[in-house]
TIFIZA-367341 format. One record per atom (N, C-alpha, C, CB): residue in three letters; x, z, y. Coordinates in pm, whole numbers, padded with zeros to 5 digits, always signed. Glycine has a CB too. Layout:
BEGIN
AlaXZY/...
This chain:
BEGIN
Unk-01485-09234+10673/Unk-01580-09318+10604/Unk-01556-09465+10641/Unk-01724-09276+10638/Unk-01519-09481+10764/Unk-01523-09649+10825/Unk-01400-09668+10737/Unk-01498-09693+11030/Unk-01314-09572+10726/Unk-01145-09626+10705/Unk-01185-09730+10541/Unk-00990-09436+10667/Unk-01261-09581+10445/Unk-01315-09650+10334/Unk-01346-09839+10326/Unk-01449-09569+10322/Unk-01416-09846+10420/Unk-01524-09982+10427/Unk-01373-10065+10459/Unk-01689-09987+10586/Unk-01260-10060+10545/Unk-01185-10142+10535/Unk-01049-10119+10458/Unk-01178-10176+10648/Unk-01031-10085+10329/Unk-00919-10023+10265/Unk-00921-10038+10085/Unk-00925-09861+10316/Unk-00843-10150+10019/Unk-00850-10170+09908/Unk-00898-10077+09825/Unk-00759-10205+09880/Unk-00932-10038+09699/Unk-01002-10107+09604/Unk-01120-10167+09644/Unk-01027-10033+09506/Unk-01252-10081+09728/Unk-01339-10120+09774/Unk-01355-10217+09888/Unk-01380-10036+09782/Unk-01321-10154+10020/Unk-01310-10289+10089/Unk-01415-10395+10137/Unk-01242-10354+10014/Unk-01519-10292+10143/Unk-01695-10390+10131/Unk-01657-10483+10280/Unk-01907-10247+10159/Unk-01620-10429+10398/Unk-01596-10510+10492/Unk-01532-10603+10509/Unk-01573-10472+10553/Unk-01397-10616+10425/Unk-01310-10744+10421/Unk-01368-10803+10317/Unk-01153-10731+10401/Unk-01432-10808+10209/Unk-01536-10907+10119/Unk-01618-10996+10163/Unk-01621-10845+10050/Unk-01671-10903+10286/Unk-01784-10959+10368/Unk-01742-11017+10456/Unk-01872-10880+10417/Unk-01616-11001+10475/Unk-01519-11083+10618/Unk-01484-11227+10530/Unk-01321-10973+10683/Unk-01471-11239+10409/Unk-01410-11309+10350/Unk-01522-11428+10274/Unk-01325-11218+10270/Unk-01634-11331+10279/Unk-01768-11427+10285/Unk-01784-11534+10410/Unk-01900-11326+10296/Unk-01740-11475+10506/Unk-01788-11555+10638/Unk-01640-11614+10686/Unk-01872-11441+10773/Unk-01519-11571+10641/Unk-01395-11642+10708/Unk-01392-11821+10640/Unk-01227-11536+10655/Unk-01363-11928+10731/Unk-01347-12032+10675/Unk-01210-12060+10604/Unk-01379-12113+10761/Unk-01248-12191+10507/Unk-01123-12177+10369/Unk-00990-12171+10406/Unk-01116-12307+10264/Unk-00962-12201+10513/Unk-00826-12139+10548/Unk-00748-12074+10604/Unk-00784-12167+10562/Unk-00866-11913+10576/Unk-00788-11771+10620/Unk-00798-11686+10459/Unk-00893-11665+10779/Unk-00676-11735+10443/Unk-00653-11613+10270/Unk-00706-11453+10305/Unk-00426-11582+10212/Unk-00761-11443+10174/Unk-00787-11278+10132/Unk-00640-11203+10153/Unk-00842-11258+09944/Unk-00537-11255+10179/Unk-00391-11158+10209/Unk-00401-11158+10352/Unk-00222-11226+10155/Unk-00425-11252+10437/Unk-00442-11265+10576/Unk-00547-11150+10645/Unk-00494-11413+10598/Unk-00633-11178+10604/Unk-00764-11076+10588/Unk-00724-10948+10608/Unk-00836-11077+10447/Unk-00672-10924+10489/Unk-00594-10797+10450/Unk-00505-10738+10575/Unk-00492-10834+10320/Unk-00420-10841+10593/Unk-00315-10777+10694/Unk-00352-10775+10823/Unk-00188-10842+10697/Unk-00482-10858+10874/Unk-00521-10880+10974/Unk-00599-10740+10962/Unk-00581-11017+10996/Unk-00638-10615+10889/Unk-00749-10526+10924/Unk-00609-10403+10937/Unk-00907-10505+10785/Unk-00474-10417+10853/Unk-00393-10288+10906/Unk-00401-10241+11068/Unk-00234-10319+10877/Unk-00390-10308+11145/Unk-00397-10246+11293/Unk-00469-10137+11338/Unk-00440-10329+11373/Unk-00606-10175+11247/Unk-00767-10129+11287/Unk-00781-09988+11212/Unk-00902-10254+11221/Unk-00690-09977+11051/Unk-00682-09886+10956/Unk-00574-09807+11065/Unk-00633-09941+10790/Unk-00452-09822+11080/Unk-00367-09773+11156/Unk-00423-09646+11273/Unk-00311-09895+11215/Unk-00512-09752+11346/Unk-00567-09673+11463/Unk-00662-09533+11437/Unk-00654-09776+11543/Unk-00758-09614+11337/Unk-00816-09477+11263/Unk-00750-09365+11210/Unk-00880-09506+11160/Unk-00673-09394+11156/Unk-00609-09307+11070/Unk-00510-09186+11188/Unk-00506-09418+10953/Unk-00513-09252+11331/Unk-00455-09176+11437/Unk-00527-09140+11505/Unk-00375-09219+11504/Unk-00626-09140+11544/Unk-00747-09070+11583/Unk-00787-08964+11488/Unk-00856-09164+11599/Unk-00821-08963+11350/Unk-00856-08882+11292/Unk-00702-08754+11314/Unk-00906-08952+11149/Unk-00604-08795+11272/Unk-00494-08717+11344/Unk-00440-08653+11454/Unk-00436-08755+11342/Unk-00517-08704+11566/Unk-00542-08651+11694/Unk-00643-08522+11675/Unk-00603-08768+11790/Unk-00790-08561+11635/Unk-00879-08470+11621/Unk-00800-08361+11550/Unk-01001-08520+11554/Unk-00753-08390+11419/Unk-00703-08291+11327/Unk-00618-08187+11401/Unk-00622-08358+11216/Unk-00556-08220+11508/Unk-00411-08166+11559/Unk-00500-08095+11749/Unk-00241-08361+11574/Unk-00600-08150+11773/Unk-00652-08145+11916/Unk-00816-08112+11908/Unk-00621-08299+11996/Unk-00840-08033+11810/Unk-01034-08025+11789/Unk-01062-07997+11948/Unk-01118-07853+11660/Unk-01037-07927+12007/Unk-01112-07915+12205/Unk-01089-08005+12209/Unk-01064-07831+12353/Unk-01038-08151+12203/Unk-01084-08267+12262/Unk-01196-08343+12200/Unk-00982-08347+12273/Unk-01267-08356+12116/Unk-01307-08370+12036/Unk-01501-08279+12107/Unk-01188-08320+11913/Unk-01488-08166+12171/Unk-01599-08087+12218/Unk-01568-08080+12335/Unk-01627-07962+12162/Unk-01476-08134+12429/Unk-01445-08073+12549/Unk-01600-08134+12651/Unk-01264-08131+12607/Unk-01637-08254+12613/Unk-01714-08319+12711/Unk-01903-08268+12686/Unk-01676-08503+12686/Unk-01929-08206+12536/Unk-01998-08177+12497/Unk-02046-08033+12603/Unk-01962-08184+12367/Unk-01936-07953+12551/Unk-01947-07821+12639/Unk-01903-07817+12799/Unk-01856-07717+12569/Unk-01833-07899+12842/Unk-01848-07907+13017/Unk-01957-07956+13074/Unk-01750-07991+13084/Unk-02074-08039+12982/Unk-02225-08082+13007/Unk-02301-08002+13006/Unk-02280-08161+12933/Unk-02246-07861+12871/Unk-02382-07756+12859/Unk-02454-07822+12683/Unk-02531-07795+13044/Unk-02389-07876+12617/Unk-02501-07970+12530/Unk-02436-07886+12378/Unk-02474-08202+12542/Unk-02382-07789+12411/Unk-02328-07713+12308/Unk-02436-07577+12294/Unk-02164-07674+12347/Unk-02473-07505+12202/Unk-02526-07395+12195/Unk-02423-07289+12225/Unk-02589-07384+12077/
């Protein structure tokens, strides 16, 4: 869902970044300045995908699991 908020067509977060960036940081700058952040997500969700016990390991060594 976060990836959504920073990832063209929509993109509500870099709009809103672009509301508040001053006139001389371009909407392409913007853009390339949020790949890192898309990147990382997109490897985390790939971790989980590939590692779900990490993902519950801390849940159930607490007891907070049924």
């Amino acid at each position: 869902m976060q990836t959504s908020f920073l990832t063209p067509p929509f993109g509500f977060a870099l709009f809103y970044l672009r509301g508040v960036a001053p006139d001389s940081a371009s909407t392409m700058q913007i853009y390339k300045g949020a790949i890192p952040f898309i990147l990382i997500q997109l490897l985390v969700v790939l971790i989980v995908l590939l590692l779900p016990d990490l993902v519950l390991f801390l849940p159930d060594r607490w007891g907070l699991l049924f």
